[in-house]
Backbone as a ProteinNet text record, in pm:
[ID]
protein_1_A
[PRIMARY]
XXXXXXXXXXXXXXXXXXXXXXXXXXXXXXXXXXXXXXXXXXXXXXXXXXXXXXXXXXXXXXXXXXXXXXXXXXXXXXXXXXXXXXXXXXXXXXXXXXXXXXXXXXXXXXXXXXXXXXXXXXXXXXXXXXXXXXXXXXXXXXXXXXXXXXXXXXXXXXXXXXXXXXXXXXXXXXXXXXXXXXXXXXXXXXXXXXXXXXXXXXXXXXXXXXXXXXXXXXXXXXXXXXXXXXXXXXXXXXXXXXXXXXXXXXXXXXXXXXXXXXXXXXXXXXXXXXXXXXXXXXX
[TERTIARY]
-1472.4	-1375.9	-1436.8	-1358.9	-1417.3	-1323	-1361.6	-1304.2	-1311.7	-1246.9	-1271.7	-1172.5	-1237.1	-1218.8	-1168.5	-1064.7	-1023.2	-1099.4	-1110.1	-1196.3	-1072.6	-1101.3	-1102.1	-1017.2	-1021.9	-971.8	-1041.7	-916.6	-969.8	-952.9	-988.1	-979.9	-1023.1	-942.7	-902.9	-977.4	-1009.4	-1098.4	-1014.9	-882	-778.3	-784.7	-855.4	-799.1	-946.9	-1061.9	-1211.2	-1227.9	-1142.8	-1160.5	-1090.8	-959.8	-925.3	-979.1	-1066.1	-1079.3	-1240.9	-1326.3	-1441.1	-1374.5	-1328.9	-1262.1	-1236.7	-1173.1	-1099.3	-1244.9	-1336.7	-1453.5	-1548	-1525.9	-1637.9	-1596	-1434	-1395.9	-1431.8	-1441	-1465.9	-1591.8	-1668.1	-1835.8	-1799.6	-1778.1	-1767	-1693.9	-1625.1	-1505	-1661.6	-1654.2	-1763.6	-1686.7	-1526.9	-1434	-1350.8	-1444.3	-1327.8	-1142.1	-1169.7	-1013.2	-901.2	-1007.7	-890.3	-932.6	-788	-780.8	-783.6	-844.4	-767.3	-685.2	-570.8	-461.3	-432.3	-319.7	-335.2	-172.7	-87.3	68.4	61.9	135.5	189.8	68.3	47.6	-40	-111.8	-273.8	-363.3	-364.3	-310.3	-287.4	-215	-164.6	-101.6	-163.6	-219	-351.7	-358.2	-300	-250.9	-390.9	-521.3	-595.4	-685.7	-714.4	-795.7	-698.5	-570	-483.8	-552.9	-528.5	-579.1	-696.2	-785.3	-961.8	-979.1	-887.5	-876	-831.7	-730.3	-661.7	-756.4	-890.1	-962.7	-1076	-1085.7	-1199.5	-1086.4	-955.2	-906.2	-788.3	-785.1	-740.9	-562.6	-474.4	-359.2	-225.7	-156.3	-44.2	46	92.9	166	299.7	459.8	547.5	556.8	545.8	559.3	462.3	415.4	338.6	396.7	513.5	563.9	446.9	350.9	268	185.5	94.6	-14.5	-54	-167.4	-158.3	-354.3	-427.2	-549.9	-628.1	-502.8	-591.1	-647.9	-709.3	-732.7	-597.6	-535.5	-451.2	-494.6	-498.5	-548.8	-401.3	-381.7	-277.7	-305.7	-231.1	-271.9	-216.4	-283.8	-348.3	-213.3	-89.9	39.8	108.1	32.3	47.9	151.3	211.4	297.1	413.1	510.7	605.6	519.2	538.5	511.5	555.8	648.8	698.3	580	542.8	465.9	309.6	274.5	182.9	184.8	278	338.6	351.5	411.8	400.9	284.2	215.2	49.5	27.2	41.9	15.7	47.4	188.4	274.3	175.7	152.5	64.1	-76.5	-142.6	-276.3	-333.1	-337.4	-367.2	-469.3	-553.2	-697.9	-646	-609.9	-541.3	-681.3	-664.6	-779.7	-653.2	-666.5	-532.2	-616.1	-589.5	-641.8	-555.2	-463.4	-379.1	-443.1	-416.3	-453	-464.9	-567.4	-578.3	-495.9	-414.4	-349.1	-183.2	-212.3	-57.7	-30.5	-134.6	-140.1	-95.3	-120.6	-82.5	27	110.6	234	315.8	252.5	385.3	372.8	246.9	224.4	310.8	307.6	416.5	576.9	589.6	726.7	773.3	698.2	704.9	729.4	622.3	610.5	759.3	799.1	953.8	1066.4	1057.9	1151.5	1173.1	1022	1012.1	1091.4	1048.6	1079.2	1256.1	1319.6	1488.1	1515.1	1441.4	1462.3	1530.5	1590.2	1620.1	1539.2	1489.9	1399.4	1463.7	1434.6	1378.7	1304.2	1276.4	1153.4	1132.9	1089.3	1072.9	973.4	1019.4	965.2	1027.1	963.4	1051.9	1099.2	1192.1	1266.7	1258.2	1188.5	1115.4	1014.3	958.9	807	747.2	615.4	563.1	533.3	477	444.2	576.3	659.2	779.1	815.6	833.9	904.4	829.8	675	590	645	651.6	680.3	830.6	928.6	1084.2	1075	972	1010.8	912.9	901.7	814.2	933.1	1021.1	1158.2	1308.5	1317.4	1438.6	1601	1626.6	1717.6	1722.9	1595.3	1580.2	1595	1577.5	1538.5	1750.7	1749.3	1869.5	1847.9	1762.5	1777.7	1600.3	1637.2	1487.1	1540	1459.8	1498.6	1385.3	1424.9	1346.4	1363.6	1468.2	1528.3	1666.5	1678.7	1807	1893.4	1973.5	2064.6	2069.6	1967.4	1994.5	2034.9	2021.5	2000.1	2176.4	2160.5	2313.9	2340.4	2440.6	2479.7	2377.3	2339.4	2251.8	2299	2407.6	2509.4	2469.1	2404.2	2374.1	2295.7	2223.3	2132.2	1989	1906.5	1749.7	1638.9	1632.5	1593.7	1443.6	1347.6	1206.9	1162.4	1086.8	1051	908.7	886.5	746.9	735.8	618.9	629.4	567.3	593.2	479.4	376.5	250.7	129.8	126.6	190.7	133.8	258.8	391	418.3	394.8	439	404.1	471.2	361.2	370.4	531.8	552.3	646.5	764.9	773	925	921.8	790.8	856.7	860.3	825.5	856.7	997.2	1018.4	1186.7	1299	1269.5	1333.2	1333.7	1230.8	1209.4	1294.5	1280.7	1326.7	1503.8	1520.8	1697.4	1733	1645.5	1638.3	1675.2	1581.3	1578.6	1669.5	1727.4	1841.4	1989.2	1970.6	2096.9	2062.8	1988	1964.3	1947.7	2024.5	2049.7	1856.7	1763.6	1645.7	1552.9	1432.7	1371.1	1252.4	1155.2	996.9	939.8	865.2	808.4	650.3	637.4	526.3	448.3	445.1	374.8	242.8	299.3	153.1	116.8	136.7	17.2	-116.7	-174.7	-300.3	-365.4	-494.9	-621.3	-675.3	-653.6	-696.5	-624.1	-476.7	-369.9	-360.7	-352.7	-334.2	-445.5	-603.9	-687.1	-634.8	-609.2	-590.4	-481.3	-402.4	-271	-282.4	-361.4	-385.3	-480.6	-589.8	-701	-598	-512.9	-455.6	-378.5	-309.9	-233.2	-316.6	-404.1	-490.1	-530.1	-592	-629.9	-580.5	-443.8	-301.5	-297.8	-303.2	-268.9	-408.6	-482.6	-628.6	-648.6	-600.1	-606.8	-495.8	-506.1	-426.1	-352.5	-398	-308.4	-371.3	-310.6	-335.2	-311.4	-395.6	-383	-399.2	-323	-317	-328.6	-388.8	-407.1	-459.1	-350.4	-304.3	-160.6	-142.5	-33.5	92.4	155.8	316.6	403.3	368.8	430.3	354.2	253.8	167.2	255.6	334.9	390.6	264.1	207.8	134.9	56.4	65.1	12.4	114	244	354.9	385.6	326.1	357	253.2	144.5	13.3	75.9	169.4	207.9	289.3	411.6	537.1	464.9	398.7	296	227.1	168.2	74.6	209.9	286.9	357.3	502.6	533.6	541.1	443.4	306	203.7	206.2	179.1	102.7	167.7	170.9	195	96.8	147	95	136	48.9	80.2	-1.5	77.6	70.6	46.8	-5.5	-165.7	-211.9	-184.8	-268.7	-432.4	-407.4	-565.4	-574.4	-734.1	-719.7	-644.2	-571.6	-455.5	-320.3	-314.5	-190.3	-223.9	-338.9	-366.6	-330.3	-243.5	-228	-313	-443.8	-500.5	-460.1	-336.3	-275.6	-277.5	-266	-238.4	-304.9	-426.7	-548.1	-545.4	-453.3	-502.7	-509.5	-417.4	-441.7	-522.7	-532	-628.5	-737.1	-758.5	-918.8	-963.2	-903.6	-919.2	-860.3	-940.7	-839	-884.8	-755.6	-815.3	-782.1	-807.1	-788.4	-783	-721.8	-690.2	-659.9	-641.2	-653.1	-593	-473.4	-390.3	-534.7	-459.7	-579.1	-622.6	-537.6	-537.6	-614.3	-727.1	-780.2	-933.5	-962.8	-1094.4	-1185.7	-1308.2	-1405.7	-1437.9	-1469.9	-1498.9	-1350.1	-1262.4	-1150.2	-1115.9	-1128.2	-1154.3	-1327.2	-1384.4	-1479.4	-1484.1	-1404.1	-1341.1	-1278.3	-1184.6	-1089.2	-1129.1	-1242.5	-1323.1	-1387.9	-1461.2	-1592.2	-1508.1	-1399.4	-1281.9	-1246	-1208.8	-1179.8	-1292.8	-1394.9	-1519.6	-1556.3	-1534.5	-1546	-1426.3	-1348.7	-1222.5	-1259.4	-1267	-1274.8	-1391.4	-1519.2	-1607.6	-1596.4	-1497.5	-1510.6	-1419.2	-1443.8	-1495.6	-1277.9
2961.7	2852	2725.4	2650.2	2532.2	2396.9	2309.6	2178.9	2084.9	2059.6	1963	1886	1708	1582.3	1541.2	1512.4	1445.4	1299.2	1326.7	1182.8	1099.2	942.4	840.2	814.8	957.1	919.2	798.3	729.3	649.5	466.8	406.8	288.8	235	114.3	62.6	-83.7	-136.5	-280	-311.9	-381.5	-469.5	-493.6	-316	-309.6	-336.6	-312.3	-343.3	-459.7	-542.4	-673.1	-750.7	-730.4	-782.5	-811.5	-641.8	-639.3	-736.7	-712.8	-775.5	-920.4	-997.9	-1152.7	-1173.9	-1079	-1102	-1042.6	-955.2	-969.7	-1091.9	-1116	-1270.1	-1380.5	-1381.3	-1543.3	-1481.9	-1399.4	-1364.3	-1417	-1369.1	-1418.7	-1600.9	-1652.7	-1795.9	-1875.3	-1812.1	-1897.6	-1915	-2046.5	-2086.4	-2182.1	-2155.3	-2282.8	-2164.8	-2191.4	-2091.1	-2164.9	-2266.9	-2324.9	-2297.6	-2168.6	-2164.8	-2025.7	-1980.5	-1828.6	-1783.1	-1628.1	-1582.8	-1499.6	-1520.8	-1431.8	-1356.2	-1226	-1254	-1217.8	-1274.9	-1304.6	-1140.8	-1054.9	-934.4	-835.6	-708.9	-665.9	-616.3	-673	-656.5	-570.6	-440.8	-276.9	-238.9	-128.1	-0.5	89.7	75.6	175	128.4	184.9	177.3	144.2	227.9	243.2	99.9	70.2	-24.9	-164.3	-206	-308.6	-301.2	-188.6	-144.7	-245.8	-215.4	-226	-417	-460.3	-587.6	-681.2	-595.4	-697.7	-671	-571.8	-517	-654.9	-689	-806.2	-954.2	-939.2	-1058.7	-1139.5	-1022	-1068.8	-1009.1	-1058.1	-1017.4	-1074.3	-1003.1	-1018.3	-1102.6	-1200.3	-1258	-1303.9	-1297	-1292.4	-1457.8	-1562.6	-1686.4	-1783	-1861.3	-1962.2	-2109.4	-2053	-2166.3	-2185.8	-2086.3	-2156	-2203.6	-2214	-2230.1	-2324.7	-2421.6	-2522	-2561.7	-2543.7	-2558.7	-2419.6	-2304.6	-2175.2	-2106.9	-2006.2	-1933.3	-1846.2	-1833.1	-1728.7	-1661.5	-1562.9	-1459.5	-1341.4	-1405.6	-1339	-1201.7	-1118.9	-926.9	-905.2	-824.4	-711.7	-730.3	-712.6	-674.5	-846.1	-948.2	-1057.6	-1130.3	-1254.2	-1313.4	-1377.5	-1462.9	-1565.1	-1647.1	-1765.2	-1918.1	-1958.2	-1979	-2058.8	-2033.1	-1895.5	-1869.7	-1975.8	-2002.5	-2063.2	-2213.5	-2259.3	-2389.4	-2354	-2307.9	-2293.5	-2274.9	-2206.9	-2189.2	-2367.8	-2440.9	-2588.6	-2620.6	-2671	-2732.5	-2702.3	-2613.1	-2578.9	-2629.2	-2678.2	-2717.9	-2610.5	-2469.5	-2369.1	-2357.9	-2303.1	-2256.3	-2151.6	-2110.3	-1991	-1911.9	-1775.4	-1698.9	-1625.3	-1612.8	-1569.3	-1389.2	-1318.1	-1190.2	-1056.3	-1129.5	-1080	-935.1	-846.3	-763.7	-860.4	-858.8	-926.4	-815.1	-674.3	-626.8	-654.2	-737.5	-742.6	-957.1	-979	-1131.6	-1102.2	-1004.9	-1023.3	-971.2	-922.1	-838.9	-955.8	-1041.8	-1169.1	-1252.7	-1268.2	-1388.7	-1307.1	-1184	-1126.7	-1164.1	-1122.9	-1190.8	-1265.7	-1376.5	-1558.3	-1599.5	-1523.7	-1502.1	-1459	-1377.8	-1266	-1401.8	-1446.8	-1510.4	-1642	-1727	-1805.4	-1782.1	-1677	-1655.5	-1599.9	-1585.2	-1569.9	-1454.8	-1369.5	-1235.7	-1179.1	-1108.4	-1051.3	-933.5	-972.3	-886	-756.8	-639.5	-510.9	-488.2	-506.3	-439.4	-290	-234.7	-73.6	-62.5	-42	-60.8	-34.1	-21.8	-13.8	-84.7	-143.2	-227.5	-249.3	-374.8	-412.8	-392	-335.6	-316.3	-461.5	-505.7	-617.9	-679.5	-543.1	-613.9	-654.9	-571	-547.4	-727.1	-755.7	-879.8	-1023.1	-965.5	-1099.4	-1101	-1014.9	-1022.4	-1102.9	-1008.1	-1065.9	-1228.7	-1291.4	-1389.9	-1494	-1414.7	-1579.2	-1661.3	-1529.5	-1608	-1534.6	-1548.4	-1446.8	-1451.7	-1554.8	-1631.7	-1524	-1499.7	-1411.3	-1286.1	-1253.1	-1067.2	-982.7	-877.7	-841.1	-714.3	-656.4	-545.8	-486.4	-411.8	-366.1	-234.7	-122.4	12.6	112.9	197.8	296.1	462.7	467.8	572.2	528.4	579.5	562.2	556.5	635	540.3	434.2	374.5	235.9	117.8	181.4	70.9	25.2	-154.4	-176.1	-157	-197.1	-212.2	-291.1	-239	-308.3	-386.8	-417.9	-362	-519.7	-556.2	-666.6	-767	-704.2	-773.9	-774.7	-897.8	-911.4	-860.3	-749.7	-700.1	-682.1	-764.3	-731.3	-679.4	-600.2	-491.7	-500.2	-487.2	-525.1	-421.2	-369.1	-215.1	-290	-227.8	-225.1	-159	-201.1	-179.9	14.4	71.5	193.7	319.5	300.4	364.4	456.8	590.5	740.3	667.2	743.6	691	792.7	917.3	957.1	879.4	837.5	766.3	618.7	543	470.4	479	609.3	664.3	685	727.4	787.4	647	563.5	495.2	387.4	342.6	258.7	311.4	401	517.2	532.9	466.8	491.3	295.6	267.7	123.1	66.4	150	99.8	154.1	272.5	320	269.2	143.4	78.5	-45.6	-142.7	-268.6	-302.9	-476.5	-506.3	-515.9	-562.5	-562	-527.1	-525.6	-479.3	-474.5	-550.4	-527.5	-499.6	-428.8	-328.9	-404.5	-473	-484.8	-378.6	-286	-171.2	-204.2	-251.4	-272	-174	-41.7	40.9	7.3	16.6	-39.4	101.3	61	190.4	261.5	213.2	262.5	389.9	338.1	410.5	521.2	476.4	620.3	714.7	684.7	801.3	890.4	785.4	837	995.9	890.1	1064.3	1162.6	1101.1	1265.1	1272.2	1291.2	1392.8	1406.2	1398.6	1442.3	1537.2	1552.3	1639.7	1715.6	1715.7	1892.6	1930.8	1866.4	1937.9	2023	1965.7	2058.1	2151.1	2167.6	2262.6	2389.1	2354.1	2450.5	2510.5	2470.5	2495.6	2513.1	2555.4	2654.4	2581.6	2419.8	2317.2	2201.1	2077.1	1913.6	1910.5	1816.9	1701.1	1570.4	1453.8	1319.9	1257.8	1180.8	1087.8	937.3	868.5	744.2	710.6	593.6	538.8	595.7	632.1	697.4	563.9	461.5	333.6	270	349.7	360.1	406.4	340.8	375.2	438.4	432.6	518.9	631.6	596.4	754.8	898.4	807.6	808.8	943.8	840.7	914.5	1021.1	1034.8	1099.6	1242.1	1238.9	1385	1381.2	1275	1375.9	1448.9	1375.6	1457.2	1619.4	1597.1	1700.5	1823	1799.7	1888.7	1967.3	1914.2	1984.7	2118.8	2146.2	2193.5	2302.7	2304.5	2362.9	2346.3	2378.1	2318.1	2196.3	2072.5	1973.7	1925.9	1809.3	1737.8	1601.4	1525.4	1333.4	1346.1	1301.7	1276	1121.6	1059.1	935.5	1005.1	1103.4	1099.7	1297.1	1319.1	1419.5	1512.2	1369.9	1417.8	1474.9	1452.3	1521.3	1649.7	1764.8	1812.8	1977.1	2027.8	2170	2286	2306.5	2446.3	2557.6	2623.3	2733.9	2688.3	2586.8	2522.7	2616.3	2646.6	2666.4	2872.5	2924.3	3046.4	3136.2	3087.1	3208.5	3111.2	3014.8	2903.5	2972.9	2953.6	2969.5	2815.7	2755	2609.8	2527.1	2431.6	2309.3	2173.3	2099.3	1984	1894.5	1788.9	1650.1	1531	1423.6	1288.7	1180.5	1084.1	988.3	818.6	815	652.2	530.8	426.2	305.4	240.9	252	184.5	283.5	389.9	469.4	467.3	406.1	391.6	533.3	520.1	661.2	733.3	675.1	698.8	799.7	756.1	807.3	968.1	985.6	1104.7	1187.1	1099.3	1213.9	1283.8	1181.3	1290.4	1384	1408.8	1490.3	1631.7	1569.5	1682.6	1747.2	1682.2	1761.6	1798.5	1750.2	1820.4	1984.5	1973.7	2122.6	2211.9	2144.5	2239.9	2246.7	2168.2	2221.9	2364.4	2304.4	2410.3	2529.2	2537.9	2662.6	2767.9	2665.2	2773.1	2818.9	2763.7	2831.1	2979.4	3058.2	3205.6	3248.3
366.3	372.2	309.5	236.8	159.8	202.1	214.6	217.9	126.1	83.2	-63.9	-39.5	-99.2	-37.2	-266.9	-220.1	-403.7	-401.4	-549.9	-616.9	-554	-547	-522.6	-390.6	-278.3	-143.4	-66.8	-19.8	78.4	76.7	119.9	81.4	-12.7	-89.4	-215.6	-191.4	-312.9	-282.9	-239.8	-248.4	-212.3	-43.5	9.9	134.8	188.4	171.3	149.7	164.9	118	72.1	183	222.1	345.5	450.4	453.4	634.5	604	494	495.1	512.2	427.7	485.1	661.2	698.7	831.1	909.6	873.9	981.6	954.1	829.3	819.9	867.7	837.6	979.6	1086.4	1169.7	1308.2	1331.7	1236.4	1207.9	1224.3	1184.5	1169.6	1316.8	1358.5	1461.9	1552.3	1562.4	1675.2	1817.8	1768.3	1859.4	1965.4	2079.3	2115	2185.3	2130.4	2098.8	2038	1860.6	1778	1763.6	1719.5	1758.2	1570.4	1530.8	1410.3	1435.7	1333.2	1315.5	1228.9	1177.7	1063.2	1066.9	928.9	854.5	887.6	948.2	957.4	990.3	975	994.5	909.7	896.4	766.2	717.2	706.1	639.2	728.5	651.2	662.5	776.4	840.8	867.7	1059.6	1154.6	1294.6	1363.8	1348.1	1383.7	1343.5	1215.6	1186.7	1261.6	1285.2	1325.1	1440.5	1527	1644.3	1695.4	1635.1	1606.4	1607.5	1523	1492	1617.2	1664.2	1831.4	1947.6	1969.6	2042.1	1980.3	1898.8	1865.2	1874.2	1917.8	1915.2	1778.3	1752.4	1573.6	1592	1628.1	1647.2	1487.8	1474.5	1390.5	1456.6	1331.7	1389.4	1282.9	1313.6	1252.9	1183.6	1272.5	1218.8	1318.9	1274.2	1318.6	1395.8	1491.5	1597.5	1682.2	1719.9	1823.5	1772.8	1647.8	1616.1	1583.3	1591.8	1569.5	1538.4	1407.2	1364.4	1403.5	1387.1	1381.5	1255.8	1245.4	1084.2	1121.4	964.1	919.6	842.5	807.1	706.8	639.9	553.6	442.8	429.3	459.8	447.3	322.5	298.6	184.2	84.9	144.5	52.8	3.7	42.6	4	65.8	36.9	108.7	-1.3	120	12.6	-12.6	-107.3	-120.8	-7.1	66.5	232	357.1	312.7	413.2	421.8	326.4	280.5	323.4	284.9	307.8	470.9	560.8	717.6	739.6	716.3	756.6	759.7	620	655.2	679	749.8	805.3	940.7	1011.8	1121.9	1140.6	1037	1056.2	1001.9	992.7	981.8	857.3	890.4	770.9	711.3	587.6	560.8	452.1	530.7	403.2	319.4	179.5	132.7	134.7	152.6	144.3	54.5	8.7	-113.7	-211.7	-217.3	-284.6	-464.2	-493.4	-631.2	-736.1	-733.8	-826.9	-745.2	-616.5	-619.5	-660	-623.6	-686.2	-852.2	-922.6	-1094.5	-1090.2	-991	-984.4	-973.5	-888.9	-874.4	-985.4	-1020.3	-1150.8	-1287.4	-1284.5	-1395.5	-1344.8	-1231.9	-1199.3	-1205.6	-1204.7	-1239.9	-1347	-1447	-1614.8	-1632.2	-1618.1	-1647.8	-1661.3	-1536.1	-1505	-1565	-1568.2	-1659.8	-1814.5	-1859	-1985.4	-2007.5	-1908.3	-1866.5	-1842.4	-1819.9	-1750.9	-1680.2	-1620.4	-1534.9	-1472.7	-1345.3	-1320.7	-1221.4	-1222.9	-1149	-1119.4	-976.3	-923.6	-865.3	-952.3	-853	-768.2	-670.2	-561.7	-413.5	-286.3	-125.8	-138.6	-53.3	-57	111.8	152.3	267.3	295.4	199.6	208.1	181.7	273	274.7	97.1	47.3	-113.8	-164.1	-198.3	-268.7	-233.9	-108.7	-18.1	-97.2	-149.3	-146.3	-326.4	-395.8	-541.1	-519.5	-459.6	-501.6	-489.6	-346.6	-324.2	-448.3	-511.3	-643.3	-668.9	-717.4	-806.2	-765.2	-669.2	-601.9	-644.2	-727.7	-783	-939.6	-963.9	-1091.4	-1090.3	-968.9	-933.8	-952	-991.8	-1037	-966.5	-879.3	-821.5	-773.9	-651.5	-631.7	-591.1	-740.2	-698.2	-659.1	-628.7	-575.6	-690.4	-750.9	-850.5	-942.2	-1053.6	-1108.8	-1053.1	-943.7	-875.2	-809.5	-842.5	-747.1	-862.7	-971	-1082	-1077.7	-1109	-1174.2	-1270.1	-1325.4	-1482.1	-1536	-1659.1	-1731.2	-1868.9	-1881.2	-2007.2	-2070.4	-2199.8	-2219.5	-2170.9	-2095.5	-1975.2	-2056	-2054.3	-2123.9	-1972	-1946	-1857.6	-1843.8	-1720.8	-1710	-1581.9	-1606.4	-1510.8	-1430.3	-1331.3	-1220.2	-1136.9	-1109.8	-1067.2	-892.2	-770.1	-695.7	-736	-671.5	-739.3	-674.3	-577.2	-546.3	-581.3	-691.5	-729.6	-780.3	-814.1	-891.4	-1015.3	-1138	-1302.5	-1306.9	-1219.6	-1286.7	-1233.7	-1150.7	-1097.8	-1181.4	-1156.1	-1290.5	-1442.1	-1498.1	-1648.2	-1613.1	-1550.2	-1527.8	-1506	-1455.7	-1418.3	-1568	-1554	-1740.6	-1817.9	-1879.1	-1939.3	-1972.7	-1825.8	-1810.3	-1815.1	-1808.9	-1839.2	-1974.4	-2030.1	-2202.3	-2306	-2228.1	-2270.8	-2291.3	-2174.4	-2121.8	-2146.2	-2129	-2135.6	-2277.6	-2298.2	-2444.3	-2486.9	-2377.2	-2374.8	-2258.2	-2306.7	-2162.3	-2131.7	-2099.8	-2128.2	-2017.6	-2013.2	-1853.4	-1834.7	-1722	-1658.2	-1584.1	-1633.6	-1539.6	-1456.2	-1336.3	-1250.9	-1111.4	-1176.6	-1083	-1102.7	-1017.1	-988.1	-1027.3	-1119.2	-1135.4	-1032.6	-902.6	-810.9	-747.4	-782.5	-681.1	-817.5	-948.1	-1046.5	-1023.6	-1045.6	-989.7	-870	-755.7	-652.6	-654.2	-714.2	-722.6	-824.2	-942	-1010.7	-996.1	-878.3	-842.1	-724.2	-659.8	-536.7	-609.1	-706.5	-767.7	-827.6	-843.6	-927.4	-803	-733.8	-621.5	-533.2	-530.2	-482.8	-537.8	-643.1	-711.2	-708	-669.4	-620.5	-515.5	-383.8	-251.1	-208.5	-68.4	-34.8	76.3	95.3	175.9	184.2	178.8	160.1	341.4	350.8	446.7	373	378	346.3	438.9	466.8	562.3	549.1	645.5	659.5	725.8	724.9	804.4	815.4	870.2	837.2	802.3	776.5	714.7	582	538.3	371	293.1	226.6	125.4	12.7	-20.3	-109	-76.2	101.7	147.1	133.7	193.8	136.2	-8.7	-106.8	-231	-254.2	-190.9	-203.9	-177.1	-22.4	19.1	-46.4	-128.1	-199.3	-305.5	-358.9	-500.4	-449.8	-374.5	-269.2	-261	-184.9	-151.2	-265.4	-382.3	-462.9	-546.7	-487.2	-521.3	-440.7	-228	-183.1	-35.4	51.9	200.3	226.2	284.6	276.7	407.9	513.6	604.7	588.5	654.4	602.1	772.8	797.4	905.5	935.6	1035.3	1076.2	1133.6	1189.8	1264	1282.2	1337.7	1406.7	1490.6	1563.3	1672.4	1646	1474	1462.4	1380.2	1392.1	1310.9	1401.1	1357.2	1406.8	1357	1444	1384.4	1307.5	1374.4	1265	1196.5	1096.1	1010.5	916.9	929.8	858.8	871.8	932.4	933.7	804.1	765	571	484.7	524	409.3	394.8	224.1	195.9	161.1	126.4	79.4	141.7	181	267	157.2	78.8	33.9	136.2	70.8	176.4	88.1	108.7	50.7	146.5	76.5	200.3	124	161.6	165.2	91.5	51.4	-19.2	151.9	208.9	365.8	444.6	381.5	519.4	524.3	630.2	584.3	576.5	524.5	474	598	688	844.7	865.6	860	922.8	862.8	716.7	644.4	671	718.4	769.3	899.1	1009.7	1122.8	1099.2	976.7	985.9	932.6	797	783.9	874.9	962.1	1001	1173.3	1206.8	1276.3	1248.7	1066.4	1052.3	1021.4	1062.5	1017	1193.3	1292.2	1412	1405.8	1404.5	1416.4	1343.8	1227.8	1188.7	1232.3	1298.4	1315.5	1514.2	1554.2	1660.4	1692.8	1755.5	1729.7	1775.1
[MASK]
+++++++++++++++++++++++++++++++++++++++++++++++++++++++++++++++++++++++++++++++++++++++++++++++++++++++++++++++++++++++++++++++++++++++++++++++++++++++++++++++++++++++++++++++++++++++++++++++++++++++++++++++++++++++++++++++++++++++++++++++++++++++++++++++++++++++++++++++++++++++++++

């Protein structure tokens, strides 16, 4: 029996980068007057949120109570208003913005500036998706998820902004039916390098073994896309932890791969491994 872990599972700088910010203000708060917080919850990822309110670090929807606390901006970024309330509050703000979804909005801005009409493909309520529409929301002409969501495009100078953890094939497909229809149309393609490795070593790998586990948040949109990819391949299960892992799972397997959301930390994929290597060797 073999277990094999795909190139670039696991957490993404963006998400690396958060939680290191939000443990170094912890390091710093010497007042125990002022509390850190952080704008929604710093990832995707139940367990690490978890971890964060156990040291004191709680989510928070809006800043009516707060008054000269740290805020810390999560990973999927924010509005401009939000920013401005953080100061309106007194509030120390760490911006903790994924730096490939910070160029997602500065293209949106760009688009719109220039008279665009923008499309965003993307969830639609998803925290990123929310922090892009709101640069220029007056500009935005639709946020899709597939060709049917699209409007009429009929004469429209149409610009396009990807969320950063889309599949290349849903937005080839969608562009595609874009440029077909729109009087114009220029595509910002901003998947992030991180999230493309991620899904085509998750997709060959599928295609090698004899079943995926993905693991991460059941609210990771890109963990999300990891198993739709995965499971066109092979039998596949999308997994927060050990606890949701059914042994049979594994009885005709000769190969078990494994992958893992930008939101999961390395720790969390090595329980799961060395889980099915308990499992499999007991008698």
């Amino acid at each position: 029996m073999k277990i094999l872990v795909a190139e670039g599972a696991g957490a993404c700088f963006g998400v690396k980068r958060a939680i290191d910010l939000t443990h170094g203000a912890l390091k710093k708060i010497t007042n125990n007057d002022f509390k850190i917080y952080t704008y929604g919850p710093l990832i995707h990822n139940p367990r690490v949120v978890q971890d964060l309110e156990n040291k004191g670090v709680y989510a928070i929807k809006d800043f009516d109570t707060l008054n000269g606390d740290t805020v810390i901006i999560r990973s999927h970024g924010a509005a401009p208003q939000v920013f401005e309330q953080a100061k309106q509050a007194n509030c120390t703000v760490i911006d903790a913005t994924c730096p490939y979804v910070k160029a997602v909005q500065k293209k949106c801005l760009q688009l719109s500036n220039f008279g665009y009409e923008i499309i965003i493909i993307g969830q639609k309520g998803h925290p990123e998706v929310d922090s892009i529409y709101a640069q220029c929301p007056k500009s935005i002409l639709a946020i899709v998820q597939n060709v049917d969501d699209l409007p009429d495009l009929s004469n429209k100078r149409v610009g396009v902004v990807v969320q950063t953890t889309q599949t290349k094939k849903t937005v080839d497909e969608i562009c595609a039916y874009i440029k077909s229809r729109a009087k114009e149309c220029k595509v910002e393609n901003s998947i992030c390098d991180a999230t493309s490795i991620r899904q085509k070593s998750a997709g060959e790998l599928s295609q090698k073994v004899d079943l995926m586990l993905i693991i991460g948040g059941i609210n990771s949109a890109n963990t999300t896309h990891l198993y739709e990819i995965c499971k066109e391949n092979c039998p596949s299960y999308h997994i927060e932890s050990v606890d949701n892992i059914d042994t049979t799972w594994f009885s005709n397997a000769n190969q078990i791969g494994i992958t893992a959301g930008a939101s999961t930390p390395f720790e969390q994929i090595s329980e799961v491994k060395d889980f099915i290597s308990a499992a499999l060797a007991m008698p």
